[in-house]
C-alpha positions as CSV (number, residue, x, y, z in Angstrom):
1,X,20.5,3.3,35.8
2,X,22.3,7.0,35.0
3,X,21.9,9.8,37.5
4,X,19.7,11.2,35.1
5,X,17.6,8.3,35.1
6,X,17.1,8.5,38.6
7,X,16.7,12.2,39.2
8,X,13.8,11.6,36.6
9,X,12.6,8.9,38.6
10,X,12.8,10.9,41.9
11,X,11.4,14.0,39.9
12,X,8.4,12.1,38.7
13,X,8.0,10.4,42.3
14,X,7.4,13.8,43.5
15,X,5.5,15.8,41.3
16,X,3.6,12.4,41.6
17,X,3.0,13.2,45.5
18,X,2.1,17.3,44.7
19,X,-0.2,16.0,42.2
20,X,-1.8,13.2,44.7
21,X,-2.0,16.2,47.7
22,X,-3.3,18.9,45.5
23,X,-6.3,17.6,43.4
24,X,-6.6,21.0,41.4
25,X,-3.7,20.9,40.1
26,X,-3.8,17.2,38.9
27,X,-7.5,18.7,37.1
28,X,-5.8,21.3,35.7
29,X,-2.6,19.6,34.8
30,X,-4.9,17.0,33.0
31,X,-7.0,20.4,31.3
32,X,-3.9,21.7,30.0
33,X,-2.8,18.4,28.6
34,X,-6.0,18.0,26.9
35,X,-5.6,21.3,25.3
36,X,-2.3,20.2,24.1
37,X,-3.4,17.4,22.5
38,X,-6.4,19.5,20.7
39,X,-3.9,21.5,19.7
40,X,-1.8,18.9,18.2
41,X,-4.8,17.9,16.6
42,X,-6.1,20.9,14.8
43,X,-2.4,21.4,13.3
44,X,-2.5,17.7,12.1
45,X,-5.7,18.3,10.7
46,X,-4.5,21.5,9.0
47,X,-1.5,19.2,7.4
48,X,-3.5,17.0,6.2
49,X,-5.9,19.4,4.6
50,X,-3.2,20.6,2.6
51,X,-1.7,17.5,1.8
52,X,-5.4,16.4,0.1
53,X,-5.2,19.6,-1.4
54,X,-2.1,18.9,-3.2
55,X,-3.1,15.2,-4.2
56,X,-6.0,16.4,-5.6
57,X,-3.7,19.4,-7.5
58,X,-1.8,16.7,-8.5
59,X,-5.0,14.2,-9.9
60,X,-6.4,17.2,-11.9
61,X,-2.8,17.8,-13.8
62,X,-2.3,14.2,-14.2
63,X,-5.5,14.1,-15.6
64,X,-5.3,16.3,-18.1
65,X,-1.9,15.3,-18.9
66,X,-3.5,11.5,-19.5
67,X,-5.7,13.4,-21.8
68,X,-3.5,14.7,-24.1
69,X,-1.9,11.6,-24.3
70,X,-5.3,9.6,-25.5
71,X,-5.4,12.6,-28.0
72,X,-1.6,11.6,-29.2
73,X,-2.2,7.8,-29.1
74,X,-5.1,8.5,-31.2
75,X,-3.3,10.5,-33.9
76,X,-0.2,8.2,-34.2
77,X,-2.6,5.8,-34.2
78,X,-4.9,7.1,-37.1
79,X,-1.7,8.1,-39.1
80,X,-0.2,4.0,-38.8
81,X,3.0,5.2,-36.7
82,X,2.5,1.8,-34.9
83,X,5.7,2.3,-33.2
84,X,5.2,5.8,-32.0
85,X,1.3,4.7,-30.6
86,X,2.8,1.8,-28.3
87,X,5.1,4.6,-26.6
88,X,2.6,6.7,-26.2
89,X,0.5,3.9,-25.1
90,X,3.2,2.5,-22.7
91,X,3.5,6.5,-21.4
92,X,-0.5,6.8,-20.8
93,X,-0.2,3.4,-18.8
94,X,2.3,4.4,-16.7
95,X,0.2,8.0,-16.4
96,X,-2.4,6.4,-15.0
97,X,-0.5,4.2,-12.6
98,X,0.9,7.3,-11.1
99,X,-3.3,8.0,-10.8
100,X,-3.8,5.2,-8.8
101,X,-1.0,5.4,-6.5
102,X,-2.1,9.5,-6.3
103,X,-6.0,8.2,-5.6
104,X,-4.7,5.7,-3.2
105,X,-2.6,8.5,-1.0
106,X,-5.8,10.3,-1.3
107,X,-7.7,7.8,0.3
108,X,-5.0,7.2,2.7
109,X,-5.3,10.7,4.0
110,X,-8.9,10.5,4.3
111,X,-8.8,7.5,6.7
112,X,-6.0,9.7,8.7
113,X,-8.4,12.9,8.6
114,X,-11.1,11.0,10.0
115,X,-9.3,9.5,13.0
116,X,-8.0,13.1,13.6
117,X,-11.7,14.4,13.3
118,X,-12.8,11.5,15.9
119,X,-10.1,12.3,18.3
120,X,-11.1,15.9,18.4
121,X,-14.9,15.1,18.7
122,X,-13.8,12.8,21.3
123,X,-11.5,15.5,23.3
124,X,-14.5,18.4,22.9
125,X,-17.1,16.2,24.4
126,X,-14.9,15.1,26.8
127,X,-16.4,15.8,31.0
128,X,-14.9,18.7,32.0
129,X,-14.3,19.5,35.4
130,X,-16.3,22.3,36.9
131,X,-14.5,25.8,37.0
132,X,-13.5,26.9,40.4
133,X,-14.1,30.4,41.4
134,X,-11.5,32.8,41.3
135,X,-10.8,33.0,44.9
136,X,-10.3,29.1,44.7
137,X,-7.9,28.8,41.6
138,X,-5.9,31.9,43.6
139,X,-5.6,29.7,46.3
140,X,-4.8,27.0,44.4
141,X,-2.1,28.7,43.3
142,X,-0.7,30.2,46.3
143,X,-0.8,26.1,47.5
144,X,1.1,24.8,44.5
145,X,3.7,27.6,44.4
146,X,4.8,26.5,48.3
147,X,5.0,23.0,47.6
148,X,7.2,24.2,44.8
149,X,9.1,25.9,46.7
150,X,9.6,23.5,49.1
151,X,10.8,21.1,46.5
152,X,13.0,22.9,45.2
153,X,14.7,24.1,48.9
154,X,14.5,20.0,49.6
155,X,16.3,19.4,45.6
156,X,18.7,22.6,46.6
């Protein structure tokens, strides 16, 4: 184990203790974590709203681009350029391959948005602890800034 290992290990024994002697500060420790992870949240949700929005972008051009090419097939088709009709038929069939992969991203994202949405649900009906009054979160305060100090005299 590296000195580093075990001034982490002391460092979380400790703030382990404050947390342990000082209740309010574990709640609001655990309030501000939560608020974190919201926030996490809402910018993953964000991403992934974007990203959908460029899949579906993406479907809408590949779908008219596949409809062009059913016009094309047609033509070569109707004019007996045999040749000509199975590229064009070979390009369309890989066209809509690249649709399928496109709808199944699509759908991948949704299944990710969702778990986002039900961890956020989850976080905002969450218990939340009563607020103390001002006086008390003051104090509160004043309590976790000595034991600070006094760490940091005992890691000085």
């Amino acid at each position: 184990m590296s000195w580093l290992d075990e001034l982490e290990a002391q460092l979380d024994q400790q703030l382990a203790a404050f947390l342990a002697a000082n209740p309010s500060q574990e709640a609001l420790l655990g309030e501000q974590e939560a608020r974190d992870r919201q926030a996490r949240l809402v910018g993953q949700r964000r991403q992934l709203q974007r990203q959908a929005e460029q899949e579906r972008q993406a479907l809408l051009q590949l779908a008219a681009e596949i409809r062009c090419w059913q016009e094309r097939l047609a033509k070569a088709r109707a004019a007996g350029a045999t040749a000509l009709a199975e590229r064009a038929e070979a390009h369309q069939l890989g066209l809509m391959e690249q649709g399928r992969l496109r709808w199944q991203r699509l759908g991948e994202l949704g299944v990710s948005f969702a778990a986002v949405e039900r961890d956020l649900r989850e976080l905002e009906s969450r218990p939340r602890p009563p607020k103390a009054s001002s006086l008390e979160q003051d104090w509160a305060s004043f309590e976790a800034e000595q034991a600070l100090e006094t760490l940091r005299r005992r890691q000085g």
